[in-house]
N, C-alpha and C positions, 0 to 999 in steps of 0.2 A: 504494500500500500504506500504510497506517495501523499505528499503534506499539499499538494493541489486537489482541491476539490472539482472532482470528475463528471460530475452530473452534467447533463447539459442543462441550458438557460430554458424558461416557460416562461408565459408570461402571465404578468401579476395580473391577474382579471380575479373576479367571485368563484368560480367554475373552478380554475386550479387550485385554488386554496381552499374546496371540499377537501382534497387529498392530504392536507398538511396539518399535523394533529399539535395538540399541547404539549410538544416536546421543548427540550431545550438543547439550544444547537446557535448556531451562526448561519449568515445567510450573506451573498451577495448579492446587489442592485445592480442592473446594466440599464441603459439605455438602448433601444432597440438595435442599435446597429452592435451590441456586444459590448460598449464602452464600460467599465466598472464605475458610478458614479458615489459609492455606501460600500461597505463591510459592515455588516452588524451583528451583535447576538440577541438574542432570546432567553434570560440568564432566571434565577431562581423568582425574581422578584416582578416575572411577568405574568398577568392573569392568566392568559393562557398559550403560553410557550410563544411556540415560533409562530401559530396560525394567530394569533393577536398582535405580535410585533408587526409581519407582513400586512396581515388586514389592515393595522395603522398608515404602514409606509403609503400603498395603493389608496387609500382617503386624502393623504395628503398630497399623491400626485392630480388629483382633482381630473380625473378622464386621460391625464396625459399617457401615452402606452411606457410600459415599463418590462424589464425581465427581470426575473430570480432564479435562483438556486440555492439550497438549503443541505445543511451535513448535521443531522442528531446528535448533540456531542455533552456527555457531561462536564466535561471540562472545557465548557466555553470561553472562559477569561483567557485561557491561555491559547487555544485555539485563535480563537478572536484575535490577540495579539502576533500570532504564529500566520493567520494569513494578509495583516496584517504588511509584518515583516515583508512576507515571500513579495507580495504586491510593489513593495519598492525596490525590492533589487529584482525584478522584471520589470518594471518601469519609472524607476527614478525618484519617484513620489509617492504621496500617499493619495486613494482615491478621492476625487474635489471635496466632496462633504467631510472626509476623513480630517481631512486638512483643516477645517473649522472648528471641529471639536473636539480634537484628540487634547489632551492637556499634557500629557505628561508625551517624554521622548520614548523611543524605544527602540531595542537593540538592532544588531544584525543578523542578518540569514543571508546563507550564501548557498543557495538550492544546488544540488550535482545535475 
């Protein structure tokens, strides 16, 4: 198993998020051409996992089309942080939203 999450991208509508239960996990946001625009989790203190983080994200993009993909993970903080990482030494930065709210730094990965 590899630290890239494999799934491919859906898109964030009602319909696909029938399939997505009260886990907790991490998830990424693209924009429909694939672009990663979020990394997020879904951690102990969400009502209901991952399918309430997501439900939030898709309200907030108000009709705009969006992708996701989602990995079940208990150890979300560090997951989180771990894709996180990988995302900037594959592309330099952190995804735009990342960028606005990350507060604190964080280390490096150096993917093989």
């Amino acid at each position: 198993m590899g630290i890239r999450i494999t799934k491919a991208f859906q898109p964030l509508t009602p319909e696909s998020l029938k399939d997505v239960h009260a886990y907790l996990g991490v998830y990424h946001l693209a924009e429909p051409d694939g672009t990663i625009y979020y990394i997020g989790y879904a951690g102990g203190r969400t009502l209901f996992g991952l399918n309430s983080e997501l439900q939030r994200e898709m309200e907030a993009r108000n009709g705009k089309p969006a992708m996701f993909r989602y990995e079940i993970n208990m150890q979300y903080l560090s997951r989180h942080e771990e894709l996180l990482m990988l995302h900037v030494a594959d592309h330099g930065e952190l995804p735009e939203r990342n960028r606005r709210e990350l507060k604190h730094k964080l280390g490096r990965l150096t993917p093989a």
